[in-house]
C-alpha positions in Angstrom: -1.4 -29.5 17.9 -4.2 -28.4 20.5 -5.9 -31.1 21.9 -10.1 -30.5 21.7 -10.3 -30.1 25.5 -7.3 -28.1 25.4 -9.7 -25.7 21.8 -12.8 -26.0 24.3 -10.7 -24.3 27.4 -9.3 -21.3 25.3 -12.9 -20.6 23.7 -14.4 -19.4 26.8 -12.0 -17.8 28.0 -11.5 -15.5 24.8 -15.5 -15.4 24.6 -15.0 -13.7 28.0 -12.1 -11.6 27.3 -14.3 -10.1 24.5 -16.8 -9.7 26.7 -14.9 -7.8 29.4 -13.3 -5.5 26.5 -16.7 -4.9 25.3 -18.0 -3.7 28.8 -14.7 -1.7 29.1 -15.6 0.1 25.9 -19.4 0.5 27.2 -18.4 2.0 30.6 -15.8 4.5 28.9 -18.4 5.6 26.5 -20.8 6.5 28.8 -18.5 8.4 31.2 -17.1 10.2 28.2 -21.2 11.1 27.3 -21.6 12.0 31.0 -18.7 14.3 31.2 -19.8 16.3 27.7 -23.4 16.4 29.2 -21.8 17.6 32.7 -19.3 20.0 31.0 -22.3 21.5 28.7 -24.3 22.3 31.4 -21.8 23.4 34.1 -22.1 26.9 32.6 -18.7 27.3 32.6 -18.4 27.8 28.9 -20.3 29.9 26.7 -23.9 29.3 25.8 -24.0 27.0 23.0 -20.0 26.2 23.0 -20.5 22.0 24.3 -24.5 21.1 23.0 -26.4 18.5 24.4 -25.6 15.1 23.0 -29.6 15.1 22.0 -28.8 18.2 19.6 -26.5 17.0 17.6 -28.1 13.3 17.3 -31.0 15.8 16.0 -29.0 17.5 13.5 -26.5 14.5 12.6 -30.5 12.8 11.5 -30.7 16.1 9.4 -27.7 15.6 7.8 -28.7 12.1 6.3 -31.6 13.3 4.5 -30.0 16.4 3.2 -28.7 16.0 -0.4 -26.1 18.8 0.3 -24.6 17.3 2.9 -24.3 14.0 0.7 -22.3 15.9 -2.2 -20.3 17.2 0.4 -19.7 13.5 1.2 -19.2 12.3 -2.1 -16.3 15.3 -2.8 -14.4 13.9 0.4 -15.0 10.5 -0.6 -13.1 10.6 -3.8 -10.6 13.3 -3.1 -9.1 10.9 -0.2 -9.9 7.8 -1.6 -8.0 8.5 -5.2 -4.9 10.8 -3.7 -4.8 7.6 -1.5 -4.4 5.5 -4.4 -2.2 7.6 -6.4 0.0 8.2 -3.2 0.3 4.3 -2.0 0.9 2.8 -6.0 3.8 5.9 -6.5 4.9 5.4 -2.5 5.0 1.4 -2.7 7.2 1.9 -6.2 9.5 4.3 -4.4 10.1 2.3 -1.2 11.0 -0.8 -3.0 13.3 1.0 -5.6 15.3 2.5 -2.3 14.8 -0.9 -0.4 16.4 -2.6 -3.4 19.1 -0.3 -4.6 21.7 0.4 -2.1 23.6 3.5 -4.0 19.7 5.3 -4.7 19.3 4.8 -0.8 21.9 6.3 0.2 21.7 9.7 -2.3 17.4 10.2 -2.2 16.4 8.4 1.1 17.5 11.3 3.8 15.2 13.9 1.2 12.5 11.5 1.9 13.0 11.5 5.7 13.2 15.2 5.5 10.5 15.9 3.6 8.6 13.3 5.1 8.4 15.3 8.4 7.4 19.1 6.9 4.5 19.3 7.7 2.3 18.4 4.4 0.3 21.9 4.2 2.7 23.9 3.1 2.6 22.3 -0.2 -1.1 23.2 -0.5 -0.5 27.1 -1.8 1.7 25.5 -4.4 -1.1 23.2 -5.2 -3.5 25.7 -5.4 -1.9 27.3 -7.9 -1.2 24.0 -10.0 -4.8 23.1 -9.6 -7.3 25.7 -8.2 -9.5 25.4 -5.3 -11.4 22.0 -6.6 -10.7 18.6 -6.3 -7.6 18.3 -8.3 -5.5 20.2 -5.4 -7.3 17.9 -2.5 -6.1 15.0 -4.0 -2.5 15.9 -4.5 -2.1 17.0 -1.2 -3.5 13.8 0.1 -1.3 12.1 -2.6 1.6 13.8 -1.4 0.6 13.3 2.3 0.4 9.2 2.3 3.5 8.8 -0.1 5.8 9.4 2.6 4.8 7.4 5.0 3.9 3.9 1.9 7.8 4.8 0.4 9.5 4.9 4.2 8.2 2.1 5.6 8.5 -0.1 2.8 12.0 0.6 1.8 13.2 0.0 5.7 10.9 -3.3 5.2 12.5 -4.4 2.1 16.1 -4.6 4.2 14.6 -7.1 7.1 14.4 -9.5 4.4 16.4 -12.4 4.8 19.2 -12.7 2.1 18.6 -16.1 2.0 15.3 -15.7 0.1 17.2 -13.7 -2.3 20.0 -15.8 -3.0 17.3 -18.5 -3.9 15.5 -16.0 -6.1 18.9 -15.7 -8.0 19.4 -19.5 -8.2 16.5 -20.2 -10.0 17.2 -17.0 -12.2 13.8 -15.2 -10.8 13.3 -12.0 -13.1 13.0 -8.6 -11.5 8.8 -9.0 -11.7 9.2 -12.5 -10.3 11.2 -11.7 -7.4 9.1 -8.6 -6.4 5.5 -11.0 -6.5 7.1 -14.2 -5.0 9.8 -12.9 -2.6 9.5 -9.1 -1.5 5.9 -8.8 -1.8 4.8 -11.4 0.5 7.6 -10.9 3.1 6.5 -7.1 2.8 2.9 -7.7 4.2 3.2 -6.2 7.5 5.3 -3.2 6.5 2.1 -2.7 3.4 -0.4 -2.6 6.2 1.7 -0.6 8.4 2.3 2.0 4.8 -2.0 1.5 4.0 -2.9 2.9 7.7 -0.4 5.6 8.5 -1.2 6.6 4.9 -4.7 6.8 4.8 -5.0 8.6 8.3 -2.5 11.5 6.8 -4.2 11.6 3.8 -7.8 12.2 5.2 -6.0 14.6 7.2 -4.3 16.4 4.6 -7.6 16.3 2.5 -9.6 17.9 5.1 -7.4 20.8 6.1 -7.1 21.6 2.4 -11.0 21.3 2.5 -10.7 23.9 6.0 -8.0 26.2 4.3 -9.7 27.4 0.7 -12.5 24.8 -1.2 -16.1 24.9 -2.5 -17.1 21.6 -1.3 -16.2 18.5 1.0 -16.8 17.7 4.5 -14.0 20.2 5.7 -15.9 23.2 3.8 -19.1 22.1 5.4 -17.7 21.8 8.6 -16.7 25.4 8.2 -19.7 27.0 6.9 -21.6 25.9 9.6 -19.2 27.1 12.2 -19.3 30.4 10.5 -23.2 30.0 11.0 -22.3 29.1 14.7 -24.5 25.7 14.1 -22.0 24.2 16.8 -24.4 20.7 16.7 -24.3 20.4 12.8 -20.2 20.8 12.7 -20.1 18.2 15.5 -22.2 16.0 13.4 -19.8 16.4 10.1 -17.0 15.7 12.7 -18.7 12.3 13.8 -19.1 11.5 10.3 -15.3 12.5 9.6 -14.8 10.1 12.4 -16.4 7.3 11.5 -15.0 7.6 7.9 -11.7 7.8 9.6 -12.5 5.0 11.3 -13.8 2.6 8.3 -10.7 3.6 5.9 -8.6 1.9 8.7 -11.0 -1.1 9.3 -11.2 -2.0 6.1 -7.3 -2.0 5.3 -6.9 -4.2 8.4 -9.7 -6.2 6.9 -8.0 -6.2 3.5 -4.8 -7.4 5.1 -5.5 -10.3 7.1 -7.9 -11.8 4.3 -6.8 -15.6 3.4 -5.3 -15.8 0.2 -1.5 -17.1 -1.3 0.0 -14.2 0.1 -0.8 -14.9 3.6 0.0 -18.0 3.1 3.1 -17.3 1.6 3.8 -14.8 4.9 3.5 -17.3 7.6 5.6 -20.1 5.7 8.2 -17.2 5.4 8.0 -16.7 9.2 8.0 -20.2 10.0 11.1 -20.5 8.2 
């Protein structure tokens, strides 16, 4: 165990390594801001193409207090947040039934590498049919987009485990339920958070091309209305709050993953062997 002197020394220096990432992320921004500024008013594109960062703060401001914009919001919202549900709970089932069964691994598993790498919106004229331009099509495809990725990395997860955890669920005659919560679902942690993030980044994207392609509402659809306006500052300001939604969705799952609780703790006595 760390002595206190030895706690004392490491603080500062992490306090400082924070610090020096934080003024790397500082710098980058503000070159980044400089070069869109630089590039906007170089003339070398054409008028209105790159608007001035101040224009699209403007119209992003706009955007907050405009009810439209916030049932646009609320459509993306829910498509990707319940085809993320839907595709992780039927993904997470698959992976472990093709982790755990050798001979289903062997038939289904290269179909689910194949299909896992076709490119997701082709399914979406299918789905249009099924379910129309609204939201039922939106979330399948986002469904459909984050299954892949939950079932794959799971069921290659599943096979690191060590058989001696499984021999000791079979000694003390562990049921199939009991097994799964005390043995595969803790050692499974890191390939779940790996599933939740590549999942819910390929389901926003699938959600919003679907949104782009044919829709009546959603971010996407905004987005596209006002580039067939040509309101080049108030698509840039749906794509900054695309973005940032992005960008919360995968905060929050790393969040959700390293929260304290028996399955953690089960985790690192696992690793610790």
């Amino acid at each position: 165990m760390a002595s206190v002197g030895e706690m004392k020394n490491v603080a500062p220096e992490t306090a400082a390594g924070l610090s020096r990432v934080m003024l790397y992320r500082i710098v980058a921004f503000v070159l980044i801001l400089g070069a869109w500024e630089a590039a906007g008013a170089s003339g070398l594109f054409f008028r209105g193409v790159i608007p001035s960062s101040v224009l699209i703060v403007t119209a992003f401001i706009k955007l907050m207090g405009d009810p439209v914009f916030w049932h646009h919001f609320g459509v993306t919202f829910f498509e990707i947040t319940t085809g993320f549900a839907i595709g992780t709970l039927l993904g997470g089932m698959a992976g472990l039934v093709l982790g755990m069964n050798r001979y289903t691994s062997l038939v289904l598993e290269p179909v689910v590498q194949y299909l896992a790498a076709t490119p997701k919106v082709v399914f979406l004229p299918i789905l249009l049919i099924l379910f129309g331009i609204g939201v039922g099509s939106k979330i399948s495809l986002a469904a459909i987009s984050c299954f892949f990725p939950m079932a794959l990395s799971l069921a290659s997860g599943v096979r690191t485990i060590p058989p001696m955890f499984l021999r000791v669920g079979q000694s003390f005659n562990l049921t199939l339920a009991q097994r799964i919560a005390m043995i595969y679902m803790p050692a499974l942690l890191p390939p779940i958070a790996t599933g939740l993030r590549l999942g819910f980044g390929i389901a926003t994207v699938g959600c919003l091309l679907s949104e782009i392609k044919l829709s009546n509402a959603g971010l996407g659809h905004a987005a596209m209305q006002a580039y067939s306006r040509f309101d080049i500052p108030t698509m840039l300001a749906l794509l900054l709050v695309i973005f940032a939604l992005a960008g919360m969705g995968n905060y929050l799952i790393g969040r959700l993953v390293r929260l304290p609780g028996p399955t953690n703790r089960r985790v690192t006595r696992l690793q610790q062997g």
